[in-house]
Biopython code that builds the backbone (N, CA, C, O; Angstrom):
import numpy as np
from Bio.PDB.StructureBuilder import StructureBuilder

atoms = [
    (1, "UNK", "N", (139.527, -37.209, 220.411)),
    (1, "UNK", "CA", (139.147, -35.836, 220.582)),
    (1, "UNK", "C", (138.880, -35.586, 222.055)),
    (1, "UNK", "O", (138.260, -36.510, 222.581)),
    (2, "UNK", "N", (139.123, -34.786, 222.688)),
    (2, "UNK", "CA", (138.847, -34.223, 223.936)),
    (2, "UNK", "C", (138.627, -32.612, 224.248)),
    (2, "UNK", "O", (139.018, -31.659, 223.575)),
    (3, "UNK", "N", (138.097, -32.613, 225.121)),
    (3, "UNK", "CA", (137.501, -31.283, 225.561)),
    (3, "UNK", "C", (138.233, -30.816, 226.274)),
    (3, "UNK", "O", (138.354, -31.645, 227.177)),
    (4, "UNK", "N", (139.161, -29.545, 226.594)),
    (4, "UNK", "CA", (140.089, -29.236, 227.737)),
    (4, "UNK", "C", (139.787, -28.024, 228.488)),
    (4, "UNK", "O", (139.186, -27.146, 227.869)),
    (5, "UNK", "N", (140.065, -27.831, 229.597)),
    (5, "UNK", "CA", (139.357, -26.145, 230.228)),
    (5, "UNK", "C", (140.316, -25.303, 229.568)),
    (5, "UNK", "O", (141.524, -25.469, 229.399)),
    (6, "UNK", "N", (139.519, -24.332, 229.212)),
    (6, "UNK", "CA", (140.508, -23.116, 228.785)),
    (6, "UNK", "C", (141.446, -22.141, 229.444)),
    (6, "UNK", "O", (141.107, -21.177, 230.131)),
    (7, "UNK", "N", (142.601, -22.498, 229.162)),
    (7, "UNK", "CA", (143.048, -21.824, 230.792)),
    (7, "UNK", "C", (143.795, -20.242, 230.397)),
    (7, "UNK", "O", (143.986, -19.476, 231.341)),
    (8, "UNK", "N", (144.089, -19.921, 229.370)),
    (8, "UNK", "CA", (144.158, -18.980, 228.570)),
    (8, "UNK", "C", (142.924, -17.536, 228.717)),
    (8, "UNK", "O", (141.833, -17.591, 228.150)),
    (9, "UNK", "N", (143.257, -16.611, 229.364)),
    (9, "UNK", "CA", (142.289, -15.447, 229.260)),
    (9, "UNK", "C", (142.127, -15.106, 228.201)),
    (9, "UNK", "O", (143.297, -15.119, 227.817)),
    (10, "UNK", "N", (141.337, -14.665, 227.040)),
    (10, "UNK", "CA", (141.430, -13.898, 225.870)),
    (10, "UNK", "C", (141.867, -13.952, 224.889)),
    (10, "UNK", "O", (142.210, -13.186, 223.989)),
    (11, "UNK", "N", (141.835, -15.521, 225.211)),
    (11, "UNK", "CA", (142.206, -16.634, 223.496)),
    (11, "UNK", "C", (140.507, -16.116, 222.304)),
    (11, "UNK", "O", (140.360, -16.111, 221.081)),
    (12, "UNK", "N", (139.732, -15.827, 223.243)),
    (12, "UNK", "CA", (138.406, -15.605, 222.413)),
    (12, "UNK", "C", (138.034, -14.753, 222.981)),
    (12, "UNK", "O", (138.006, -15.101, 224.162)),
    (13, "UNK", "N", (137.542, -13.297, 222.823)),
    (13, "UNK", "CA", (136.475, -12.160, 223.561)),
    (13, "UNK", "C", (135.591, -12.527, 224.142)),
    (13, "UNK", "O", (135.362, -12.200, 225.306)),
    (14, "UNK", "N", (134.700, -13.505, 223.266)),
    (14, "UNK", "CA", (133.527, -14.104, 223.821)),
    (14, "UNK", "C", (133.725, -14.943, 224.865)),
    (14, "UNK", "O", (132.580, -14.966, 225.317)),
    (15, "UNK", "N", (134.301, -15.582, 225.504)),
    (15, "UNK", "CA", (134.637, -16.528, 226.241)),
    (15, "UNK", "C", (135.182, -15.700, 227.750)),
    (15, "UNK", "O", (134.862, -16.062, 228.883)),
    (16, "UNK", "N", (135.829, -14.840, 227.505)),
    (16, "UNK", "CA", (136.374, -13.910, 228.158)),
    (16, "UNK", "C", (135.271, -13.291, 229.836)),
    (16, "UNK", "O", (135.821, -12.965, 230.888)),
    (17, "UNK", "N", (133.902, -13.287, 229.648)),
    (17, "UNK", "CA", (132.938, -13.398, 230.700)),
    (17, "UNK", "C", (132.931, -14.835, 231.262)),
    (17, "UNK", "O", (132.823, -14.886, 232.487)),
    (18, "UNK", "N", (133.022, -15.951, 230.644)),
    (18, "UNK", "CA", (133.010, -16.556, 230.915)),
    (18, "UNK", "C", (133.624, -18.309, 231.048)),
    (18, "UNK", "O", (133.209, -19.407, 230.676)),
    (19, "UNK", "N", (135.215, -17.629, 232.040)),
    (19, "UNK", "CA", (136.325, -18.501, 231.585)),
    (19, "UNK", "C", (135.592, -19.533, 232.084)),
    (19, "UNK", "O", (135.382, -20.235, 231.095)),
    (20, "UNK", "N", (134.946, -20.177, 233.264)),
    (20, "UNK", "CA", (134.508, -21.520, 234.157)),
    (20, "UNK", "C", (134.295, -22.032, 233.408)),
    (20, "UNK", "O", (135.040, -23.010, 233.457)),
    (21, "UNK", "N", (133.334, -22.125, 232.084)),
    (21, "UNK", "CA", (132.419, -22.782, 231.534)),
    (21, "UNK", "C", (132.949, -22.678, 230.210)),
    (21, "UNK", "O", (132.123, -22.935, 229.334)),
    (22, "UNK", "N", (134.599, -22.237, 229.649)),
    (22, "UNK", "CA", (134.665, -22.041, 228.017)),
    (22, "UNK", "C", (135.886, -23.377, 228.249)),
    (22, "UNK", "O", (136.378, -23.690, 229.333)),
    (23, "UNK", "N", (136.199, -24.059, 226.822)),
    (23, "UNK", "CA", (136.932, -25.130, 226.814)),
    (23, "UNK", "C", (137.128, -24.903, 225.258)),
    (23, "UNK", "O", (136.385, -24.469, 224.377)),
    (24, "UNK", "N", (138.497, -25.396, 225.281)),
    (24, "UNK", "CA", (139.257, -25.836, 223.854)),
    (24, "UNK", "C", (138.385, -27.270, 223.570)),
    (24, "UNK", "O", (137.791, -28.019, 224.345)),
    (25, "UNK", "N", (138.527, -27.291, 222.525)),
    (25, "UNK", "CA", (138.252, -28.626, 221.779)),
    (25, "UNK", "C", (139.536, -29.167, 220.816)),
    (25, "UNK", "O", (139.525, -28.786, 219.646)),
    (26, "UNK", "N", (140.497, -29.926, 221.207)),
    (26, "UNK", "CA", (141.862, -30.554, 221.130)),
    (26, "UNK", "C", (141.019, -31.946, 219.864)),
    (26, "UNK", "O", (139.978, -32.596, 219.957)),
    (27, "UNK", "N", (141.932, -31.897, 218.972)),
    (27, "UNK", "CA", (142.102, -33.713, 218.709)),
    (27, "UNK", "C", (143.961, -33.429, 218.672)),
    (27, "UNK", "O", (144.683, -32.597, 218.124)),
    (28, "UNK", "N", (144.154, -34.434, 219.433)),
    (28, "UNK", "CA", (145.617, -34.248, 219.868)),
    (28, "UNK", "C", (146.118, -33.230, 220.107)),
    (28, "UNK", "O", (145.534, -32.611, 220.997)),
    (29, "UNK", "N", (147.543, -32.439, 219.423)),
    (29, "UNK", "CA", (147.586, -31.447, 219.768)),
    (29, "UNK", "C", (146.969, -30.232, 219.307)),
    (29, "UNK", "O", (147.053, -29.168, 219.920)),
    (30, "UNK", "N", (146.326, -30.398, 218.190)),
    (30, "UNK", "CA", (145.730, -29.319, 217.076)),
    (30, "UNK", "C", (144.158, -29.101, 218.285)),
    (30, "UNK", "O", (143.679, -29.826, 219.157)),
    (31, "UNK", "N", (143.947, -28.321, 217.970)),
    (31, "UNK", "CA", (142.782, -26.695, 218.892)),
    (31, "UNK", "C", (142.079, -26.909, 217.161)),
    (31, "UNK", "O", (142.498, -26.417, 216.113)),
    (32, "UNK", "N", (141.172, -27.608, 217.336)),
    (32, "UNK", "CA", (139.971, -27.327, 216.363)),
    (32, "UNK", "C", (138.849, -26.697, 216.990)),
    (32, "UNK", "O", (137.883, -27.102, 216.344)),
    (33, "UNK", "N", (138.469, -25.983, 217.830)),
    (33, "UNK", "CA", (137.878, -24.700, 218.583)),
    (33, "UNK", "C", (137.690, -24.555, 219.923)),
    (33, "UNK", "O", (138.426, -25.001, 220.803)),
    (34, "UNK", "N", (136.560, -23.841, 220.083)),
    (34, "UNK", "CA", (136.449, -23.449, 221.059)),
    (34, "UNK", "C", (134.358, -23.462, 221.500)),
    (34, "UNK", "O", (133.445, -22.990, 220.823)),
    (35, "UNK", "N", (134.312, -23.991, 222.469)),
    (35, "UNK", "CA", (133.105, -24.009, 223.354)),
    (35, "UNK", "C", (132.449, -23.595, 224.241)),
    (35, "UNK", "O", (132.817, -24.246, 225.219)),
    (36, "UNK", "N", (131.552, -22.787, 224.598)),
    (36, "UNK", "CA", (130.923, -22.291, 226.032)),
    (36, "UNK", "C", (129.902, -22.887, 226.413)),
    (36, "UNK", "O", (128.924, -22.738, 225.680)),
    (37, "UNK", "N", (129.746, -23.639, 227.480)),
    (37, "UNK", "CA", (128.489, -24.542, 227.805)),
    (37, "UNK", "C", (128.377, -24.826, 229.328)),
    (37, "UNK", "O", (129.397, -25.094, 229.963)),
    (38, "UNK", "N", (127.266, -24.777, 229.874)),
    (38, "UNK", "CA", (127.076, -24.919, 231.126)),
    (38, "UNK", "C", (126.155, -26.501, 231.389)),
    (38, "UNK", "O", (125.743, -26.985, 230.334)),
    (39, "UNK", "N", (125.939, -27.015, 232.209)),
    (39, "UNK", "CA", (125.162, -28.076, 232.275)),
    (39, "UNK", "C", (123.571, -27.652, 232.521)),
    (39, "UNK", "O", (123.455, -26.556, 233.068)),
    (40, "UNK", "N", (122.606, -28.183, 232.277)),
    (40, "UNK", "CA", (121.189, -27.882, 232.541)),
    (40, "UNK", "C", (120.713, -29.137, 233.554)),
    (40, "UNK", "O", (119.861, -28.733, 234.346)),
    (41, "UNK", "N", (120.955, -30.163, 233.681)),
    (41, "UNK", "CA", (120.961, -31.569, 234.164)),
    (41, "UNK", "C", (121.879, -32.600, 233.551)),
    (41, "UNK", "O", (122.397, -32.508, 232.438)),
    (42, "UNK", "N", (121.997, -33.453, 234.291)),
    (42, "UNK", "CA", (123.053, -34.440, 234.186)),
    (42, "UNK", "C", (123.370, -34.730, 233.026)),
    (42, "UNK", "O", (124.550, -35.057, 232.896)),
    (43, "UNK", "N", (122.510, -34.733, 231.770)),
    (43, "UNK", "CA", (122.519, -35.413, 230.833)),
    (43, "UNK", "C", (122.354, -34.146, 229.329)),
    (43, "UNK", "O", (122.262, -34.288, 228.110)),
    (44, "UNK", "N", (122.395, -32.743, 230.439)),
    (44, "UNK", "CA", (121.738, -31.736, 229.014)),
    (44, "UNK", "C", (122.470, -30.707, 229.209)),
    (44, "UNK", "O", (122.627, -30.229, 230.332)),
    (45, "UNK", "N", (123.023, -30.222, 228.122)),
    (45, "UNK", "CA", (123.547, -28.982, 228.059)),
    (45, "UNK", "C", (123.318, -27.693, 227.323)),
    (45, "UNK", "O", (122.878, -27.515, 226.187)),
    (46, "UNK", "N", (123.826, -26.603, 228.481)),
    (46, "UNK", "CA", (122.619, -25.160, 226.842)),
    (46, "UNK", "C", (124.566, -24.475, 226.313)),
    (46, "UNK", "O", (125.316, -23.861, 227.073)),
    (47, "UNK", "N", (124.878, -24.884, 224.803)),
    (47, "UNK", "CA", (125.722, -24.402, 224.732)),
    (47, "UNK", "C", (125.748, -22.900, 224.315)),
    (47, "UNK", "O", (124.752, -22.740, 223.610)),
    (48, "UNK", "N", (126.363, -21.842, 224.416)),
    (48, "UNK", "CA", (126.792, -20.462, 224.452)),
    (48, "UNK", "C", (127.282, -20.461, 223.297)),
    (48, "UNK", "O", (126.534, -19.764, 222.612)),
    (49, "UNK", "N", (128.160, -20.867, 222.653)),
    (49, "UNK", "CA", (129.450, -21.318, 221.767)),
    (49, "UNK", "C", (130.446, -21.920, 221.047)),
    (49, "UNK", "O", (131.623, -22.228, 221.235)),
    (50, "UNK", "N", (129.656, -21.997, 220.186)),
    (50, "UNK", "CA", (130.294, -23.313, 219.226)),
    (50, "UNK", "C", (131.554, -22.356, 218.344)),
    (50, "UNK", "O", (130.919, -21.373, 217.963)),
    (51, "UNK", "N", (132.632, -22.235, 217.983)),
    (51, "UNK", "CA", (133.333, -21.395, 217.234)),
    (51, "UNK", "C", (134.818, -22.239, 216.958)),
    (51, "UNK", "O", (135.923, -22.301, 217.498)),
    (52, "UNK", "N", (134.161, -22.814, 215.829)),
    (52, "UNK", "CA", (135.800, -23.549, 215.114)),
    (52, "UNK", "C", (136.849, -22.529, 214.877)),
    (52, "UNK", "O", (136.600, -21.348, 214.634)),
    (53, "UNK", "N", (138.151, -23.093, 214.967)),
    (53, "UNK", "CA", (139.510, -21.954, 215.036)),
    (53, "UNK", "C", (139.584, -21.999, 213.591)),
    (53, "UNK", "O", (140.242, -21.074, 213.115)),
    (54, "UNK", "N", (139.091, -22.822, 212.759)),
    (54, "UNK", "CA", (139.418, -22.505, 211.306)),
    (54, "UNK", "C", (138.010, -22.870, 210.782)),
    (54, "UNK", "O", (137.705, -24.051, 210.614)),
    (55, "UNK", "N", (137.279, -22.009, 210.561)),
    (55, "UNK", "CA", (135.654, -22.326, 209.797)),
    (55, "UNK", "C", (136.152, -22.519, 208.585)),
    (55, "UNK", "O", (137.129, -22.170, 207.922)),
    (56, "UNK", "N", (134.636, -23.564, 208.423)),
    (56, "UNK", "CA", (134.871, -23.459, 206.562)),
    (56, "UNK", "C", (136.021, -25.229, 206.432)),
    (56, "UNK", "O", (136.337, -25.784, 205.379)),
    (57, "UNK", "N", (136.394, -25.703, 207.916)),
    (57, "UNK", "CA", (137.771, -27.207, 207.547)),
    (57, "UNK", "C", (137.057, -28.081, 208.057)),
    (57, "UNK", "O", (137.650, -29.006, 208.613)),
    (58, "UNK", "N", (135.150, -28.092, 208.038)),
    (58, "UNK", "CA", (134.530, -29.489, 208.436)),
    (58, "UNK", "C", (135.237, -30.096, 210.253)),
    (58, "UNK", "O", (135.658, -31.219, 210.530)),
    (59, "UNK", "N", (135.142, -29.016, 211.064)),
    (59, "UNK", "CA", (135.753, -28.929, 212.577)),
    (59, "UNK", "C", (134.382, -28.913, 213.299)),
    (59, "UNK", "O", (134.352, -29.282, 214.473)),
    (60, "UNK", "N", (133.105, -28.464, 212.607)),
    (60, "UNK", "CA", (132.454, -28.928, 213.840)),
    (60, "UNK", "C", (131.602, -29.552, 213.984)),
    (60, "UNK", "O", (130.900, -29.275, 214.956)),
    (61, "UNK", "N", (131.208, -30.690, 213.135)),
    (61, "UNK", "CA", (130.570, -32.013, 213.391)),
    (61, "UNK", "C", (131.507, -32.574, 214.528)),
    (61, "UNK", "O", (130.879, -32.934, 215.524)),
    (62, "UNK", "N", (132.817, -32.718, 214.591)),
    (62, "UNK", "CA", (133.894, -33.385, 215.538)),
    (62, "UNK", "C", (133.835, -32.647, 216.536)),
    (62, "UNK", "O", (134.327, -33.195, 217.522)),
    (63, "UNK", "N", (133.331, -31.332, 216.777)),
    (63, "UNK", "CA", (133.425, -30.565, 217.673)),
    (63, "UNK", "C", (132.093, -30.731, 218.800)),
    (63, "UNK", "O", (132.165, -30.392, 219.982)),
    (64, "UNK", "N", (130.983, -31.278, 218.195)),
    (64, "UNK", "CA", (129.704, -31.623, 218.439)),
    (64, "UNK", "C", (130.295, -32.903, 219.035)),
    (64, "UNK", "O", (130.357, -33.116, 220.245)),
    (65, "UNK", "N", (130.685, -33.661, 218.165)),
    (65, "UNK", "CA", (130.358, -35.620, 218.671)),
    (65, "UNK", "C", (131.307, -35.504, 219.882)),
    (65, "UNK", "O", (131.122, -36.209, 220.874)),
    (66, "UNK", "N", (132.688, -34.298, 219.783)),
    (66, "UNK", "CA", (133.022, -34.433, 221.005)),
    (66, "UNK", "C", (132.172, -34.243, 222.598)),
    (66, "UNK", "O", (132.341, -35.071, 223.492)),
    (67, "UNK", "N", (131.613, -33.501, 222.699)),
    (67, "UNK", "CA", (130.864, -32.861, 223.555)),
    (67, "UNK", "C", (129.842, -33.828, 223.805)),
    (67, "UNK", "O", (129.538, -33.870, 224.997)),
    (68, "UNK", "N", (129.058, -34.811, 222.892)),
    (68, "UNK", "CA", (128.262, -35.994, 223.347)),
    (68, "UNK", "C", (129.370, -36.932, 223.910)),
    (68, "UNK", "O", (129.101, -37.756, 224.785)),
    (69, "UNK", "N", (130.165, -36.844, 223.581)),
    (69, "UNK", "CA", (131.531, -38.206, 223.537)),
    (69, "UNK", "C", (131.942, -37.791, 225.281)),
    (69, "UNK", "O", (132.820, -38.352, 225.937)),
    (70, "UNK", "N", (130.978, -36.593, 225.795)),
    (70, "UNK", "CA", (131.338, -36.494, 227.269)),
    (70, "UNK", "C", (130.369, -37.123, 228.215)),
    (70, "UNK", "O", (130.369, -37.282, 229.436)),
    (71, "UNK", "N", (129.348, -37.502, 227.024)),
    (71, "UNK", "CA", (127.981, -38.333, 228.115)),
    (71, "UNK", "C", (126.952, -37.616, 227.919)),
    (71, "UNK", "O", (126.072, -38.182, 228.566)),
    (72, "UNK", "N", (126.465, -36.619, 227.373)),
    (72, "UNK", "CA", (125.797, -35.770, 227.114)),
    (72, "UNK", "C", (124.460, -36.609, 226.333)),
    (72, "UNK", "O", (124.829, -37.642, 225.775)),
    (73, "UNK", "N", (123.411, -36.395, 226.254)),
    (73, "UNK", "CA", (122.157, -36.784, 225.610)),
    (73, "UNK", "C", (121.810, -35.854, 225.000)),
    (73, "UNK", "O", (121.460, -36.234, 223.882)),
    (74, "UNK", "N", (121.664, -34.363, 225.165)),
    (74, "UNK", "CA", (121.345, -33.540, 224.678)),
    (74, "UNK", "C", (121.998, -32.055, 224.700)),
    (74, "UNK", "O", (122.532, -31.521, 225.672)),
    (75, "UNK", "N", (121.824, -31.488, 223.344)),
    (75, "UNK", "CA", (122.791, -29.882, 223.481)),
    (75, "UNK", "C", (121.277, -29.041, 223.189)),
    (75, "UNK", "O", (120.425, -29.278, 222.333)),
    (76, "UNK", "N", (121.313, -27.996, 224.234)),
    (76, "UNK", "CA", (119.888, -27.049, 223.633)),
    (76, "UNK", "C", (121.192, -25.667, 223.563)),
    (76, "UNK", "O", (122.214, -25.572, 224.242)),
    (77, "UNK", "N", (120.772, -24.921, 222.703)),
    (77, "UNK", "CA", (121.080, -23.437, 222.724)),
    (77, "UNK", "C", (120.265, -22.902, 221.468)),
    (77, "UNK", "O", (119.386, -23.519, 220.868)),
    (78, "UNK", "N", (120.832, -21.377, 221.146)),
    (78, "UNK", "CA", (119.935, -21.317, 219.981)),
    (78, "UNK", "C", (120.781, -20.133, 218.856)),
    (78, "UNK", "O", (121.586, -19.333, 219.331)),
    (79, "UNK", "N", (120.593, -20.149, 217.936)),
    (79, "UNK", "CA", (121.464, -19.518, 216.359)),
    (79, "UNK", "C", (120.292, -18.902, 215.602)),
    (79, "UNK", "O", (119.112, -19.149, 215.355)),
    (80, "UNK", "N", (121.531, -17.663, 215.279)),
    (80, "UNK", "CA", (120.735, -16.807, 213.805)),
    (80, "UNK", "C", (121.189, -17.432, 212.819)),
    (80, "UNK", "O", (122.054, -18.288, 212.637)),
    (81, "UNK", "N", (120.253, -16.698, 212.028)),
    (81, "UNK", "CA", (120.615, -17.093, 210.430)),
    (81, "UNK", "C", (121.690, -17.051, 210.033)),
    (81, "UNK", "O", (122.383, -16.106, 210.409)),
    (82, "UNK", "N", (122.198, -17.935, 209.223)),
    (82, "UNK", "CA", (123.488, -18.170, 208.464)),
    (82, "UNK", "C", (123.779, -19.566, 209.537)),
    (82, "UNK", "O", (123.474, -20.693, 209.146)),
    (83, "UNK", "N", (124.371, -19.350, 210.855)),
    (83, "UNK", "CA", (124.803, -20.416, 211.932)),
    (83, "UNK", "C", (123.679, -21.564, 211.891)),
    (83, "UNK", "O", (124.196, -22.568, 212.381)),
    (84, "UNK", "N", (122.880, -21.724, 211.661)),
    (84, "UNK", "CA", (121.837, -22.260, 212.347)),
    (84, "UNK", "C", (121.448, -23.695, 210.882)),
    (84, "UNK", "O", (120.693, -24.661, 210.992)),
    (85, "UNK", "N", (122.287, -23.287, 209.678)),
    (85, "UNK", "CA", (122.356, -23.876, 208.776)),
    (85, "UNK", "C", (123.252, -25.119, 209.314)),
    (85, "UNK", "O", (122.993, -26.232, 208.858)),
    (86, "UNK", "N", (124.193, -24.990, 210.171)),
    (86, "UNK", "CA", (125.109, -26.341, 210.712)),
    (86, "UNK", "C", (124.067, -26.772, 211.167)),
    (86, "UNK", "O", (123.449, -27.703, 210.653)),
    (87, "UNK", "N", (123.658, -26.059, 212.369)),
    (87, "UNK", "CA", (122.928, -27.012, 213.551)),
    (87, "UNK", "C", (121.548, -27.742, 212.967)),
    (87, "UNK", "O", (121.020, -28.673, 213.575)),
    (88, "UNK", "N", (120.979, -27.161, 211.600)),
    (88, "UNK", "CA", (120.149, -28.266, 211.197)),
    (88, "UNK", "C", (120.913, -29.297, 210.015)),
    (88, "UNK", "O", (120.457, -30.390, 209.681)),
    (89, "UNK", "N", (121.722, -28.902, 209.669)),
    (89, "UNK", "CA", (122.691, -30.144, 208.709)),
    (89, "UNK", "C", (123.033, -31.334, 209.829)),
    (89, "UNK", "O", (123.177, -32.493, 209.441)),
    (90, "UNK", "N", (123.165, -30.950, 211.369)),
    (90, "UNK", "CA", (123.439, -32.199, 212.095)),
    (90, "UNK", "C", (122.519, -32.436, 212.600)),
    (90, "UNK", "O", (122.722, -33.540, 213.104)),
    (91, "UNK", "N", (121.595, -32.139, 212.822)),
    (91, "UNK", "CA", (119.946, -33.279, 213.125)),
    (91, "UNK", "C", (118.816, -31.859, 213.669)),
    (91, "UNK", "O", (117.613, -31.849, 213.411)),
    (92, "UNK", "N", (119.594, -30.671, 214.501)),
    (92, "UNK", "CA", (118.922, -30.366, 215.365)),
    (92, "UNK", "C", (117.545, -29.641, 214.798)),
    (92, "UNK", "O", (117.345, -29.358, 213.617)),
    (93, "UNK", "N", (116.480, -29.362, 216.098)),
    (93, "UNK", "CA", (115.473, -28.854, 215.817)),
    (93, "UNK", "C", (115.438, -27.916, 216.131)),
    (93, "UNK", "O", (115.995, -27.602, 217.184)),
    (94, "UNK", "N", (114.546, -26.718, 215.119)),
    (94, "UNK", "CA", (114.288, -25.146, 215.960)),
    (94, "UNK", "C", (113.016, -25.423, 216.434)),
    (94, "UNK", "O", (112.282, -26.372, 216.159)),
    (95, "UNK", "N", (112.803, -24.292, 217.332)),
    (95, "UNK", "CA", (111.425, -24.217, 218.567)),
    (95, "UNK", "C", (110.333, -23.667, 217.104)),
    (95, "UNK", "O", (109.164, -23.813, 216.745)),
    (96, "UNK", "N", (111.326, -23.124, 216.719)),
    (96, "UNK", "CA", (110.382, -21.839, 215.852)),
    (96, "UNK", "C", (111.354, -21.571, 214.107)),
    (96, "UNK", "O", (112.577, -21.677, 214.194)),
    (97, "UNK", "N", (110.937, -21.347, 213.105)),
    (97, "UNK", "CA", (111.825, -20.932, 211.829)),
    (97, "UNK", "C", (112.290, -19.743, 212.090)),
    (97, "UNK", "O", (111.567, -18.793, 212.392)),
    (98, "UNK", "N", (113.778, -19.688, 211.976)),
    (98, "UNK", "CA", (114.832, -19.091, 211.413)),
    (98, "UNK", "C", (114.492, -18.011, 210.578)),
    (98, "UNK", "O", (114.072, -18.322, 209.463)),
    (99, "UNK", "N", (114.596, -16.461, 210.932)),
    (99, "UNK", "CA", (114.654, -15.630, 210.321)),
    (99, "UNK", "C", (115.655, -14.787, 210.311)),
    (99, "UNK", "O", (116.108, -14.664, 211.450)),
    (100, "UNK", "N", (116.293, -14.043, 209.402)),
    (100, "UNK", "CA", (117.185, -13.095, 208.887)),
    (100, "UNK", "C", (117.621, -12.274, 209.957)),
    (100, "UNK", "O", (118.671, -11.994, 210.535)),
    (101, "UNK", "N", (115.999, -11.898, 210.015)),
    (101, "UNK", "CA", (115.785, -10.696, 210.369)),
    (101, "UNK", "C", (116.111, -10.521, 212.105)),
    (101, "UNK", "O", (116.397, -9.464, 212.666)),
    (102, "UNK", "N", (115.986, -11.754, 212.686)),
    (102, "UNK", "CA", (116.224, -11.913, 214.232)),
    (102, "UNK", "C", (117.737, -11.795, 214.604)),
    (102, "UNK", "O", (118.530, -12.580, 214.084)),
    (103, "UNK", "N", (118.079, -11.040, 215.303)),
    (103, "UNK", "CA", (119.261, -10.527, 215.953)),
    (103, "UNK", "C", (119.598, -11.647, 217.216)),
    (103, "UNK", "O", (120.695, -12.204, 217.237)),
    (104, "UNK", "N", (118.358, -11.981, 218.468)),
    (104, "UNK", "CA", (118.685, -12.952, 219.205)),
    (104, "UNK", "C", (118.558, -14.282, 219.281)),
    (104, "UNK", "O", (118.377, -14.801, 220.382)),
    (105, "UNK", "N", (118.622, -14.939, 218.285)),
    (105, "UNK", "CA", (118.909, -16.057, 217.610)),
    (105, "UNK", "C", (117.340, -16.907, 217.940)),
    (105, "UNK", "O", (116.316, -16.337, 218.318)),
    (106, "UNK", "N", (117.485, -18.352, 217.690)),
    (106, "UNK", "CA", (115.844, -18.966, 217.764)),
    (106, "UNK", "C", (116.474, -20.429, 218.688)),
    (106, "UNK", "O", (117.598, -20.777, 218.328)),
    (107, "UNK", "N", (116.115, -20.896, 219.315)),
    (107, "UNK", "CA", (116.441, -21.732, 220.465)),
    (107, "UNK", "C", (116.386, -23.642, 219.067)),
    (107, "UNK", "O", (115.899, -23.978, 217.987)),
    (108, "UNK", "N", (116.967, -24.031, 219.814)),
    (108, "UNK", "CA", (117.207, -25.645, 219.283)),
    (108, "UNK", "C", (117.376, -26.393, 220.011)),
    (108, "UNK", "O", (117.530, -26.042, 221.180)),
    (109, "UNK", "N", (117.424, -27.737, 219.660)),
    (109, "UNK", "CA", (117.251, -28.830, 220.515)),
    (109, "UNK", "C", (118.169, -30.351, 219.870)),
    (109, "UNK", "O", (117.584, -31.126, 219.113)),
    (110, "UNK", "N", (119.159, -30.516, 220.164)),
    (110, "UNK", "CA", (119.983, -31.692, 219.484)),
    (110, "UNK", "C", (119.845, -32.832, 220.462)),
    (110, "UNK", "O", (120.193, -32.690, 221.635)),
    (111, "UNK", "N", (119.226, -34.225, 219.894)),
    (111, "UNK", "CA", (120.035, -35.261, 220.535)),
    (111, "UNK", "C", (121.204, -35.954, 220.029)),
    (111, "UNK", "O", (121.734, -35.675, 218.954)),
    (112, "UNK", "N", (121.516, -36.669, 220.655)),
    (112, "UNK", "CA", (122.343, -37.742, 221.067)),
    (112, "UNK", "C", (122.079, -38.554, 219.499)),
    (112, "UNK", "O", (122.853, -38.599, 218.543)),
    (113, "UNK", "N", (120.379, -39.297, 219.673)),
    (113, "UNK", "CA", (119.834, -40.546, 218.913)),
    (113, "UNK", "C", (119.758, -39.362, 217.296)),
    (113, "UNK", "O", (119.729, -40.146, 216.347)),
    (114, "UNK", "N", (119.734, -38.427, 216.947)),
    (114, "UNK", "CA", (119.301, -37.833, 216.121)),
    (114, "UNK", "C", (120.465, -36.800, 215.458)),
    (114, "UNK", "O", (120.264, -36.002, 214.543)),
    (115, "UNK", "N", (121.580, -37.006, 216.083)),
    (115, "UNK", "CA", (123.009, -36.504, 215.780)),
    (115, "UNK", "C", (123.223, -36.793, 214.445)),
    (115, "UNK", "O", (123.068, -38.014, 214.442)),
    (116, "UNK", "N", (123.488, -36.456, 213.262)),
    (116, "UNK", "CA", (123.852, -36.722, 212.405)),
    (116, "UNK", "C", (125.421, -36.357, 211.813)),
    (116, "UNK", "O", (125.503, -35.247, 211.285)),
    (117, "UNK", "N", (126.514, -37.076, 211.845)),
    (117, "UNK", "CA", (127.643, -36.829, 211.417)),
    (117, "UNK", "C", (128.039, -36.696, 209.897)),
    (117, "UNK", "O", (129.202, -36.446, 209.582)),
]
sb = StructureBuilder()
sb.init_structure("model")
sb.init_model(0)
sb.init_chain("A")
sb.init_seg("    ")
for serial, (resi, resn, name, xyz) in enumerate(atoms, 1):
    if name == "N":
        sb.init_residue(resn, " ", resi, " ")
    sb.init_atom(name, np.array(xyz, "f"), 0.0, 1.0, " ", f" {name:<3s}", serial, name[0])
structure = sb.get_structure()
């Protein structure tokens, strides 16, 4: 699996502010999604964008281990309800519980040691 820069304008809207930092997520030639993430320190990243090209085909546990599989120790960003059901099925922690009702999502915290595939 590898991570590739996105070199494509407007393969995704969302990504579209911000080509520097958006990347395909390749296992060979197949595009199992797409990523927005900036570095926080050497070892931590706050991702923007997790968005498998086919939800629902088990793409982003592989889409995760890729992104540690770059050296990474830790992913912080944060998800509303409904999304936020992955990010605790693979280990991560919220700051705070997950409500419905929140529009700007609730911040999380994934390691590395606590990744669950």
């Amino acid at each position: 699996m590898e991570v590739v820069p996105l070199m494509e304008k407007g393969i995704h809207d969302v990504f579209d502010g911000d080509m520097e930092n958006s990347y395909m997520i390749k296992d060979g030639e197949e595009v199992l999604g797409y990523v927005c993430y900036h570095e926080t320190s050497p070892k931590t990243i706050w991702i923007e964008y997790l968005l498998a090209k086919e939800p629902g085909k088990g793409h982003g546990v592989p889409m995760v281990k890729s992104l540690f599989n770059l050296g990474y120790e830790r992913i912080n960003g944060s998800a509303i309800y409904g999304p936020h059901f992955f990010w605790t099925n693979v280990g991560a922690v919220f700051e705070d519980e997950v409500e419905e009702e929140l529009y700007d999502g609730t911040r999380f915290s994934l390691l590395r040691s606590t990744f669950s595939e």
